[in-house]
DOVO-734810 format. One record per residue (C-alpha): residue number from 0; x, y, z; residue in one letter. Coordinates in steps of 0.2 Angstrom, whole numbers. Layout:
// residues N
[node NUM,[X,Y,Z],'A'],
...
END
This chain:
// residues 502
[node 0,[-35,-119,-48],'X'],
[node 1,[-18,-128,-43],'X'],
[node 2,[-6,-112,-39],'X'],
[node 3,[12,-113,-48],'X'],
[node 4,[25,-103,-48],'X'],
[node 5,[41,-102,-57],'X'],
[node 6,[57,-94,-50],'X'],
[node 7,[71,-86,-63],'X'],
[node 8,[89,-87,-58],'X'],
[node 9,[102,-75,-66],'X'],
[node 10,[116,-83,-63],'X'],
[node 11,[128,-70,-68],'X'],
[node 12,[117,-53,-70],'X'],
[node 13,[128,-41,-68],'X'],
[node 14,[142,-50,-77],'X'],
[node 15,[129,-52,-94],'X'],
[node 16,[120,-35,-92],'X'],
[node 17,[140,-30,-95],'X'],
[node 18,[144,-40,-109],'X'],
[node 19,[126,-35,-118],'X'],
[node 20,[131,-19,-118],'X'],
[node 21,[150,-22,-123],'X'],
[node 22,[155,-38,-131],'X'],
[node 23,[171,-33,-132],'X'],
[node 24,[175,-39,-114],'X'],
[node 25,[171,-56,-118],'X'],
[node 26,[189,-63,-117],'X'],
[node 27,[192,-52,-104],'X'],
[node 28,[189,-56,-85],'X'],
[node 29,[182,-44,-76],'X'],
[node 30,[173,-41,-58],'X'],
[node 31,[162,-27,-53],'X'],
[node 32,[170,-20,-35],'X'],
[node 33,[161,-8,-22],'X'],
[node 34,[169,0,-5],'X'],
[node 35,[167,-8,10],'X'],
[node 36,[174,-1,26],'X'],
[node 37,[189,6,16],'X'],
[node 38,[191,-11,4],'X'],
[node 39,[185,-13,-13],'X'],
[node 40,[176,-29,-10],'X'],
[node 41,[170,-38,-27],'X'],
[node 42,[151,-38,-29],'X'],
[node 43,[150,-49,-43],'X'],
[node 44,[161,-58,-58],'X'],
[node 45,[161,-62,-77],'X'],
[node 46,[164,-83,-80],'X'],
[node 47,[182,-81,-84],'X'],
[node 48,[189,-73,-69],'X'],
[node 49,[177,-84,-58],'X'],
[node 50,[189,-99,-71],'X'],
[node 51,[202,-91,-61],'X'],
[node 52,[196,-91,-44],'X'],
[node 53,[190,-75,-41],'X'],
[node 54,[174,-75,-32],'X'],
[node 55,[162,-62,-23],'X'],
[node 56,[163,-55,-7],'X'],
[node 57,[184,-56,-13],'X'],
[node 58,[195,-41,-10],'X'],
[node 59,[198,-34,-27],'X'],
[node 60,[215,-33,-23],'X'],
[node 61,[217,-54,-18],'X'],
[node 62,[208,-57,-36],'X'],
[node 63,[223,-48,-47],'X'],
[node 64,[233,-57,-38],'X'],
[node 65,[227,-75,-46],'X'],
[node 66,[219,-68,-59],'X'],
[node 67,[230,-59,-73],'X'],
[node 68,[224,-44,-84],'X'],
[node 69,[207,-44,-72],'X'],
[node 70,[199,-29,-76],'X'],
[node 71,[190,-19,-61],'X'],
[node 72,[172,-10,-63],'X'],
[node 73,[163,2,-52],'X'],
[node 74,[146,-5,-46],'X'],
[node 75,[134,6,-41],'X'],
[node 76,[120,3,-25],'X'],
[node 77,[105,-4,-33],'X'],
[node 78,[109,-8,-49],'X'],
[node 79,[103,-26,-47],'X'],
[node 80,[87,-21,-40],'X'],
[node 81,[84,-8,-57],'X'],
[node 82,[91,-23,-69],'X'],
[node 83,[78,-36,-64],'X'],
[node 84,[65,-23,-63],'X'],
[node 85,[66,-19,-80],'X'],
[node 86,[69,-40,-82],'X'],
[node 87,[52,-42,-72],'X'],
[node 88,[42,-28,-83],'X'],
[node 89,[46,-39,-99],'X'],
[node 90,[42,-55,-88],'X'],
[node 91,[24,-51,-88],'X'],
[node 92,[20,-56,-106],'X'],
[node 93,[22,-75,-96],'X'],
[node 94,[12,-70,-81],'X'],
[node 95,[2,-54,-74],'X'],
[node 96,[11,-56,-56],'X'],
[node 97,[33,-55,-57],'X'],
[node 98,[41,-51,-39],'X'],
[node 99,[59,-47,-36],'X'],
[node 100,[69,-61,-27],'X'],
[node 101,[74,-49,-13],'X'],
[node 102,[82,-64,-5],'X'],
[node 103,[98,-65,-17],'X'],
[node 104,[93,-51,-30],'X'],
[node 105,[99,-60,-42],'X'],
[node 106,[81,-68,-47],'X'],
[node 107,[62,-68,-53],'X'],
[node 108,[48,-74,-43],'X'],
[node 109,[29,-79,-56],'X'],
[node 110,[15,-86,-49],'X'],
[node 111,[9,-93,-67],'X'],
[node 112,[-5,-100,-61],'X'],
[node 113,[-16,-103,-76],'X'],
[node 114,[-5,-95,-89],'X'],
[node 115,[6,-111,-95],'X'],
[node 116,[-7,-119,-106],'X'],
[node 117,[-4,-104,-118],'X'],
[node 118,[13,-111,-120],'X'],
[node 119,[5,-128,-122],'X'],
[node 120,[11,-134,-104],'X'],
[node 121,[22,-133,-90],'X'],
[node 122,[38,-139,-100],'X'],
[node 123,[36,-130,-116],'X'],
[node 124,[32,-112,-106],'X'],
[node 125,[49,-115,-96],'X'],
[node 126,[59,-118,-113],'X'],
[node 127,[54,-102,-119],'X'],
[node 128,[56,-91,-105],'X'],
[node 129,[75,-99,-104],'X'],
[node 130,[77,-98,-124],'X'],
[node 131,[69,-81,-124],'X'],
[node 132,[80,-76,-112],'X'],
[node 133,[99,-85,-117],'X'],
[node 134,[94,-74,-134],'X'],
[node 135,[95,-59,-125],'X'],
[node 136,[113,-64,-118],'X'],
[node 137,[108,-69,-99],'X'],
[node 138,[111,-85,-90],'X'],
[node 139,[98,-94,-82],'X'],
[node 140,[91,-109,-71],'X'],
[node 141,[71,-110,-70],'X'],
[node 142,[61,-121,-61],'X'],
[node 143,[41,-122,-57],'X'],
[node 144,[33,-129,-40],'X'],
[node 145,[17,-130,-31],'X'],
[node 146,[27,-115,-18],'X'],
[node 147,[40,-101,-23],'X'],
[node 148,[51,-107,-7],'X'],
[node 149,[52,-125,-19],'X'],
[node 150,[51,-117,-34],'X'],
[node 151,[67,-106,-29],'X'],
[node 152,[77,-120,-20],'X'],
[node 153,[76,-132,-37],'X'],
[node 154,[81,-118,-48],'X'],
[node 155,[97,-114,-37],'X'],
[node 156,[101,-134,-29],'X'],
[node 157,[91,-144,-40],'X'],
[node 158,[99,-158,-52],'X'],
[node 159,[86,-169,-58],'X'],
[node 160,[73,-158,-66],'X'],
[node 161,[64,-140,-65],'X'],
[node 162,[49,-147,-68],'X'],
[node 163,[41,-153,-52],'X'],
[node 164,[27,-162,-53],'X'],
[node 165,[10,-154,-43],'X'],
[node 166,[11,-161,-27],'X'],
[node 167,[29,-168,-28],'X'],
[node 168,[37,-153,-21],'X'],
[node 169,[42,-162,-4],'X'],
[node 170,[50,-175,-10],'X'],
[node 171,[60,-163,-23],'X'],
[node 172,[67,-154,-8],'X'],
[node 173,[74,-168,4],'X'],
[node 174,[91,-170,-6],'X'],
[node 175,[94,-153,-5],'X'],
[node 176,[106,-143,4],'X'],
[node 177,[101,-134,19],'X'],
[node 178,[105,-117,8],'X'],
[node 179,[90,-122,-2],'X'],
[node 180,[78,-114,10],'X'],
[node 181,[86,-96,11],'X'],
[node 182,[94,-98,27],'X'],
[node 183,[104,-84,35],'X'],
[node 184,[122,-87,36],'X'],
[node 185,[124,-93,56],'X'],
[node 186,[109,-105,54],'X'],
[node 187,[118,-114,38],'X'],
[node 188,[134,-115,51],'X'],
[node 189,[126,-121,63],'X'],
[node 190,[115,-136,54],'X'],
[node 191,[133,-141,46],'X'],
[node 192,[140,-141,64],'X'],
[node 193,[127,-152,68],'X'],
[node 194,[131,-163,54],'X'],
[node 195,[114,-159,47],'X'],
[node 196,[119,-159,28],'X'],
[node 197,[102,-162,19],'X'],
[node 198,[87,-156,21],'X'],
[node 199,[78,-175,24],'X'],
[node 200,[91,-174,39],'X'],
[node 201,[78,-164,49],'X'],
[node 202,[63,-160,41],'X'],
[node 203,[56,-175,52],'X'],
[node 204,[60,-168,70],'X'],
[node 205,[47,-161,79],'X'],
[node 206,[45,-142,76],'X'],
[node 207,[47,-137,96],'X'],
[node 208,[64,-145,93],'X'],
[node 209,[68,-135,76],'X'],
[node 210,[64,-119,83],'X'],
[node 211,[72,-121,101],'X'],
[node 212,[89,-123,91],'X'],
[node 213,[87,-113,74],'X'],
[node 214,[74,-101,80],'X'],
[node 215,[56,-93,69],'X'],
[node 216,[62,-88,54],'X'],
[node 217,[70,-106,50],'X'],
[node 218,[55,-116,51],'X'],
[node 219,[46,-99,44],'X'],
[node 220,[59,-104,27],'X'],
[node 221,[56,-123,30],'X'],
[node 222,[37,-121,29],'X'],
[node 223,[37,-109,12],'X'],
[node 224,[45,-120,3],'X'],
[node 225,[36,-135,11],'X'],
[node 226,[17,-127,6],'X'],
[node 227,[11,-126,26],'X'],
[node 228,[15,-105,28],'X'],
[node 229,[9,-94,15],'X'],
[node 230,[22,-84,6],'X'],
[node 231,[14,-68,-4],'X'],
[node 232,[22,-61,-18],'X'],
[node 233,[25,-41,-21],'X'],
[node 234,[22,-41,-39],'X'],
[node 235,[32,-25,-46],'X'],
[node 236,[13,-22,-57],'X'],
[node 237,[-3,-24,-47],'X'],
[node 238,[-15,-33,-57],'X'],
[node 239,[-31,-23,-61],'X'],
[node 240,[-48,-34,-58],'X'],
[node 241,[-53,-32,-75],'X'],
[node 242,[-37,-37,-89],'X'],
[node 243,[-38,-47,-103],'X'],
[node 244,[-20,-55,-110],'X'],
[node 245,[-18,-62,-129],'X'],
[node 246,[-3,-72,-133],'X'],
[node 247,[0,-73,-153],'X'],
[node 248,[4,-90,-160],'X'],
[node 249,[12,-79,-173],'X'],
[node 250,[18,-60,-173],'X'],
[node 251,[5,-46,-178],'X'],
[node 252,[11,-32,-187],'X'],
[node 253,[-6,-29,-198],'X'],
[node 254,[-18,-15,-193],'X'],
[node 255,[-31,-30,-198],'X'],
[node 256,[-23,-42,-183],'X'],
[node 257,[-24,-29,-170],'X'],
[node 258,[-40,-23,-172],'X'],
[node 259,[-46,-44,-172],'X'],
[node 260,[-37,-43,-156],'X'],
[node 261,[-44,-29,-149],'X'],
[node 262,[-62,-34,-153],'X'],
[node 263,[-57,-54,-147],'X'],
[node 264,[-51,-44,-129],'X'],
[node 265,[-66,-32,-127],'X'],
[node 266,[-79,-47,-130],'X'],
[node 267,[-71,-56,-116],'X'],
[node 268,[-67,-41,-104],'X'],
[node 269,[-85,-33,-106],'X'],
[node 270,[-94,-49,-103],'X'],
[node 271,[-84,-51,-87],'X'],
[node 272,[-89,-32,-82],'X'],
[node 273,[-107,-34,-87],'X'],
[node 274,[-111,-50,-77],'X'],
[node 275,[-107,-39,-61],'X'],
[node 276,[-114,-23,-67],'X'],
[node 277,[-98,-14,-70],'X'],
[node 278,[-92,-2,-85],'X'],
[node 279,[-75,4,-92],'X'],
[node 280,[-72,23,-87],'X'],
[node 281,[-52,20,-93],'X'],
[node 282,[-43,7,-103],'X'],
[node 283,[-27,5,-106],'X'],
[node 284,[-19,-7,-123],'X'],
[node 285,[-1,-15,-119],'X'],
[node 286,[6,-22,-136],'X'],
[node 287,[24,-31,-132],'X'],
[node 288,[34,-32,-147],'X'],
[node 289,[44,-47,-152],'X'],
[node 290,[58,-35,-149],'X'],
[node 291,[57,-31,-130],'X'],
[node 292,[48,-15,-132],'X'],
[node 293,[30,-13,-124],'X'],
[node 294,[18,-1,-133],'X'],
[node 295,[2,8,-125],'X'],
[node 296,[-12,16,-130],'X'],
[node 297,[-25,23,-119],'X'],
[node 298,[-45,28,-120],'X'],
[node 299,[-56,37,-108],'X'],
[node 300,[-75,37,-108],'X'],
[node 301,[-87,52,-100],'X'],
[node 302,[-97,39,-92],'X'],
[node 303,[-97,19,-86],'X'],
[node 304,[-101,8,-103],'X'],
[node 305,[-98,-12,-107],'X'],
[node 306,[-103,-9,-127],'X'],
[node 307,[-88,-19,-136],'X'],
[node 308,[-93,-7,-151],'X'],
[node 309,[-92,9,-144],'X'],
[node 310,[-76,6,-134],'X'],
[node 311,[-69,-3,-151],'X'],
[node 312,[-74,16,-159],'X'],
[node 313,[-64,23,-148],'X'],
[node 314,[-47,10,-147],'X'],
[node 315,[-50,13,-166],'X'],
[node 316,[-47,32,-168],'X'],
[node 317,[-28,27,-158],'X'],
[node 318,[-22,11,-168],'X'],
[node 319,[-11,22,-179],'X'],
[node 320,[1,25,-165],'X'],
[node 321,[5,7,-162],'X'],
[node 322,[20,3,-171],'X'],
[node 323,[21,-15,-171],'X'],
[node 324,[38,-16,-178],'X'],
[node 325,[46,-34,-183],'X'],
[node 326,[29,-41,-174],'X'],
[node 327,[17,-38,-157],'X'],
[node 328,[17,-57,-147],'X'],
[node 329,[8,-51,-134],'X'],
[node 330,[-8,-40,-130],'X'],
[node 331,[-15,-35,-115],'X'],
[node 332,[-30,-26,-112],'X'],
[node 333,[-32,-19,-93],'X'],
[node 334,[-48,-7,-86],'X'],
[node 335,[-40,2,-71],'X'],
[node 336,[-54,12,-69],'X'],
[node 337,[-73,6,-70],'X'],
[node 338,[-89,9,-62],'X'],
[node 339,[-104,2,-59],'X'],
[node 340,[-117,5,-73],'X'],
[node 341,[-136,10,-72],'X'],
[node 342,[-145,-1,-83],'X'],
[node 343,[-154,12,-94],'X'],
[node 344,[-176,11,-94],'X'],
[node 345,[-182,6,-109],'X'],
[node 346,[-198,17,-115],'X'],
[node 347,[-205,18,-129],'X'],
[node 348,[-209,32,-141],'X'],
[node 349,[-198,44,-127],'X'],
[node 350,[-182,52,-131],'X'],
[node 351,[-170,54,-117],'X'],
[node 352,[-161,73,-124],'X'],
[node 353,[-147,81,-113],'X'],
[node 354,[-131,71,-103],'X'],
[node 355,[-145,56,-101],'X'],
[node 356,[-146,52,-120],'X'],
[node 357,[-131,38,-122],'X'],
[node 358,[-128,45,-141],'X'],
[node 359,[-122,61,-135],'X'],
[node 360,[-109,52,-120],'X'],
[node 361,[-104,42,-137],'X'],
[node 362,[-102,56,-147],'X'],
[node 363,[-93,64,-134],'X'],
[node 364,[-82,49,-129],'X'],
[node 365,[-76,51,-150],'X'],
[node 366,[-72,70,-148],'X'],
[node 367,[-59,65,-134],'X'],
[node 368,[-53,53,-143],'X'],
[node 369,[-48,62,-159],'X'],
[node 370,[-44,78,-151],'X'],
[node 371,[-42,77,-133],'X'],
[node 372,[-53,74,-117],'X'],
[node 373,[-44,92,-110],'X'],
[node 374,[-54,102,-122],'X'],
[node 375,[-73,94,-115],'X'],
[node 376,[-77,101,-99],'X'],
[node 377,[-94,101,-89],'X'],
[node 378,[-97,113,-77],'X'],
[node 379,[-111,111,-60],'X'],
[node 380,[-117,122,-48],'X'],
[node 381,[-109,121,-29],'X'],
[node 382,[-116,126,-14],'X'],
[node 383,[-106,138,-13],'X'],
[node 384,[-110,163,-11],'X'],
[node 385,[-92,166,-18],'X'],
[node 386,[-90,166,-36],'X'],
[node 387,[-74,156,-39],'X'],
[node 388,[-82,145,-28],'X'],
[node 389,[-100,144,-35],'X'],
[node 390,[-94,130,-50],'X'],
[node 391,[-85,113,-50],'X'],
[node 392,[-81,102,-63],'X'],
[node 393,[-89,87,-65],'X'],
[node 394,[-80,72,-64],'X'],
[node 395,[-92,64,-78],'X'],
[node 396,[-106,67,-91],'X'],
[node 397,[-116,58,-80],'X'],
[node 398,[-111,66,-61],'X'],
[node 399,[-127,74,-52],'X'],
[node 400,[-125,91,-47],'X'],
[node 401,[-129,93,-27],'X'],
[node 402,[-139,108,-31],'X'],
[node 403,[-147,117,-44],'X'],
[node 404,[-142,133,-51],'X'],
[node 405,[-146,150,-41],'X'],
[node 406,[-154,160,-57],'X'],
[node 407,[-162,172,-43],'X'],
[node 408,[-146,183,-48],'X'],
[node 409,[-140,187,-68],'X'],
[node 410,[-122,179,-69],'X'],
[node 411,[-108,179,-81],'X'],
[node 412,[-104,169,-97],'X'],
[node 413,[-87,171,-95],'X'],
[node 414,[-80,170,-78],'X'],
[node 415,[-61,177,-74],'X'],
[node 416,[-52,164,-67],'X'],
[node 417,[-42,178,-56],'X'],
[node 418,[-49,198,-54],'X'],
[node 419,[-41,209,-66],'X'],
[node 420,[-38,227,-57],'X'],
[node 421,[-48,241,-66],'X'],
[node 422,[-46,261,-66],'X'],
[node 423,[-62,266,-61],'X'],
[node 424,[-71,284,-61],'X'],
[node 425,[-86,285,-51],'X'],
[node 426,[-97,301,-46],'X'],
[node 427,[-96,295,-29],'X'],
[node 428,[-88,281,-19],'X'],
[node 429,[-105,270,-18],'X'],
[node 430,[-112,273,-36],'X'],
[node 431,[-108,264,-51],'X'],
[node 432,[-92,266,-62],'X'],
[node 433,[-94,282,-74],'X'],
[node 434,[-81,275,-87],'X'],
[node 435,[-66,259,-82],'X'],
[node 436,[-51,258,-91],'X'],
[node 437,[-45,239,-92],'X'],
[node 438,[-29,233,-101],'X'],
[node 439,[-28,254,-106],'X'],
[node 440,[-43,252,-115],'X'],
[node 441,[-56,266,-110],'X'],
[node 442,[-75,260,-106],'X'],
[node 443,[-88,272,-105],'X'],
[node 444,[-102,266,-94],'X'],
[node 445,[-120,269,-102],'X'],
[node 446,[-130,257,-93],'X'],
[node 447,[-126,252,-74],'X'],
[node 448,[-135,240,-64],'X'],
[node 449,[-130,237,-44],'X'],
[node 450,[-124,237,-31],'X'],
[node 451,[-125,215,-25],'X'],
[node 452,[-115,215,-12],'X'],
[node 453,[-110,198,-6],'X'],
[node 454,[-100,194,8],'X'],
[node 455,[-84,184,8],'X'],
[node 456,[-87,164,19],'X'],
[node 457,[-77,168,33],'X'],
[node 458,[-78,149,38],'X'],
[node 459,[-65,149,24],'X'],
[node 460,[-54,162,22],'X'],
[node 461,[-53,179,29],'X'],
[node 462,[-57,198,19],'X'],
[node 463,[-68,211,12],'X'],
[node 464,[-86,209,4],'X'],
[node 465,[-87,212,-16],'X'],
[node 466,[-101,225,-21],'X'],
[node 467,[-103,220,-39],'X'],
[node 468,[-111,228,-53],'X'],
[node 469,[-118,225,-71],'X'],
[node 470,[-110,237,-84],'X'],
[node 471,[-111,242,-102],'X'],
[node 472,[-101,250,-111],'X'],
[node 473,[-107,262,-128],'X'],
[node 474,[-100,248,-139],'X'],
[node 475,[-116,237,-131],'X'],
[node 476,[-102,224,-122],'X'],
[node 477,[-107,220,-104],'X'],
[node 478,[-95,216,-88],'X'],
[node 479,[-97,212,-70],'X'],
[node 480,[-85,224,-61],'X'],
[node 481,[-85,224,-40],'X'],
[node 482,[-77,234,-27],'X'],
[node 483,[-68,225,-14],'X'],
[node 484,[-73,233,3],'X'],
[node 485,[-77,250,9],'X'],
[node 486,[-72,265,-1],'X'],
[node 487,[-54,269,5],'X'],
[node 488,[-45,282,-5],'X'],
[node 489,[-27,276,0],'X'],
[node 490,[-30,259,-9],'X'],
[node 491,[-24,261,-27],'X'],
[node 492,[-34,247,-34],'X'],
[node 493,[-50,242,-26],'X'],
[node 494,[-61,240,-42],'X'],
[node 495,[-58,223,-52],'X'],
[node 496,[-67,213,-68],'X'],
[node 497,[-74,197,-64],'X'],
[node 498,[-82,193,-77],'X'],
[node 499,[-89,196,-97],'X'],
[node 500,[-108,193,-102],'X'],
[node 501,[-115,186,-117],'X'],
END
């Protein structure tokens, strides 16, 4: 696949993020100013008061000089970078990979590779970016070339067309001005000193040449934009593996069109993951609205599965909360989380019953769905003496415990997640608990089973054994108390509750 990219100029982003938000100001000149080694240094400025000469890296006061009734705004340190971040996050209803200009800041870097036929080519998917964009209130030159360094010089120096053909890049740069390639100030000053005024003035010299007088990074820029050294994008989303995007011809605000589009997405997406033996564990449904504003809904499954009809089951029980508003014109369907799936063995007359029978994951994956996955929880043994060590949650329906469980010894239903202190009255120090008093309610012991002593992992952490024992109360309810330690009389409360049985 040919790679092309696109690069988005704002030619004045600060000065139209400004007049979104306040119209008012738009017969008013104005320039944004921050401090610079005790000056207020103009940062950026709105199309009148650049009418009047007033241009940036100015001192604010030189500007209101030329330039009556300018008005002067506060900028603040990184507000481009957070403007074209929230620029680039709406940008990738037109590609899955938008990077920050960190260059000038002022721009948008796409790699669109295989994404402009869903516009119906190169020419109609610039048109709409820039339409799309002018109706929002920003300013913008775009262009698209076989390399960003191209792609960014024509947008910025280019005044033939944006659209460069595949493979014409080259000759689209060689009437360009040196600033084209991104070139540090004292480079640029010292090509013009040369009398080097276009890039076709040099780009034929031997390299050894180039770099002797201009140094690395020049012929670094010359070859970006020329195709012959790589330049990689940081895109301000990572692209999952496994995504499925659906542009609408026409806006989808009917529960019918969404659900056609979740089940057109998860045919596509499960037939990718099942040709190399992978399954959804999370997905994750991006609706942007004709309006700007992105939607998401999210599903979770116990274990690894490619079945468009479960999964659909599941995207089902959440398309209420998608508010669709004037119209959705994009959908994208991503599975950041998946795993590999064990093809199930097909036997006949058997049933499978327990965590290996694939309509009880189902069922499962439903329950979460209407109510929660917090309130399903599967619990396996450890390998561990200590009891708040002894169990683990399993990551899955489907996760193997290391060990079986140790039944050698009766344990508790209900296990405390922290000891609860307990009054305790024995006969002697080492026998079991006469009667306890937990939470000022008074037990009296009737049945008594014990001592287990088991001793703390000293590889772990450091203190006494427990001696535990089994307890019933004359109400027939059943605890597991213990005594930290050896008797001592000073300590106040050595006898605690672990732990209720059936």
């Amino acid at each position: 696949m040919q790679r092309r990219f696109v690069s988005i100029w704002f030619r004045q982003l600060l000065a139209d993020w400004q007049l979104i938000r306040r119209p008012e100001l738009a017969e008013v000149p104005f320039v944004f100013t921050a401090p610079d080694h005790g000056r207020m240094m103009i940062t950026a400025v709105s199309p009148l008061a650049f009418g009047f000469g007033a241009e940036a890296g100015m001192r604010a006061a030189d500007a209101k000089a030329i330039c009556p009734g300018l008005k002067v705004l506060d900028d603040k340190p990184g507000r481009p970078w957070n403007l074209l971040r929230r620029l680039g996050e709406w940008c990738v209803r037109y590609s899955p990979i938008v990077a920050i200009d960190e260059f000038g800041m002022d721009g948008l870097l796409l790699d669109v590779s295989g994404c402009t036929h869903l516009w119906g080519g190169e020419r109609e998917y610039l048109k709409e970016i820039v339409s799309r964009l002018k109706h929002k209130g920003y300013t913008v030159r775009v262009a698209i070339a076989d390399t960003p360094g191209a792609a960014w010089a024509v947008s910025h120096y280019g005044k033939v067309t944006p659209l460069v053909p595949v493979g014409g890049h080259p000759e689209a740069l060689l009437g360009l001005v040196p600033e084209a390639l991104r070139l540090e100030q004292p480079v640029l000053a010292r090509l013009r000193k040369l009398g080097f005024y276009q890039i076709k003035s040099f780009v034929s010299m031997p390299r050894s040449v180039l770099r002797r007088r201009f140094g690395g990074d020049f012929l670094l820029r010359l070859g970006q934009a020329l195709g012959s050294e790589a330049e990689a994008l940081v895109p301000l989303q990572v692209p999952v593996p496994f995504s499925e995007r659906l542009p609408c011809m026409e806006p989808i605000r009917t529960r019918t069109g969404i659900e056609i589009a979740i089940t057109n997405m998860l045919e596509n997406l499960c037939r990718r993951m099942q040709t190399e033996g992978k399954g959804l564990r999370t997905g994750v449904l991006t609706s942007h609205r004709i309006d700007g504003k992105v939607v998401q809904i999210a599903i979770g499954t116990s274990g690894a599965t490619h079945s468009v009809s479960h999964l659909f089951k599941l995207f089902q029980l959440k398309i209420d909360q998608i508010r669709p508003g004037l119209g959705i014109e994009l959908f994208v369907l991503d599975a950041p989380k998946v795993e590999a799936v064990e093809v199930p063995q097909e036997e006949m007359w058997t049933s499978r019953p327990g965590m290996d029978d694939q309509s009880v994951i189902r069922l499962l994956d439903r329950v979460a769905g209407k109510i929660g996955p917090q309130v399903i929880h599967r619990y396996l043994p450890a390998t561990c003496y200590w009891p708040e060590r002894a169990v683990l949650q399993a990551r899955s329906v489907t996760e193997k415990p290391a060990s079986g469980w140790r039944v050698e010894k009766p344990r508790p239903t209900e296990l405390l997640k922290r000891p609860d202190p307990v009054e305790v009255m024995a006969l002697i120090p080492d026998h079991p608990p006469a009667f306890f008093i937990y939470r000022g309610v008074r037990h009296q012991v009737v049945k008594a089973d014990g001592p287990e002593r088991i001793e703390r992992e000293w590889w772990l952490d450091s203190g006494e054994h427990r001696d535990y024992y089994q307890v019933e109360d004359d109400q027939g309810r059943r605890y597991w108390l213990f005594r930290s330690g050896h008797y001592n009389g000073d300590q106040k409360y050595k006898w605690f509750i672990h732990g209720f049985f059936a």
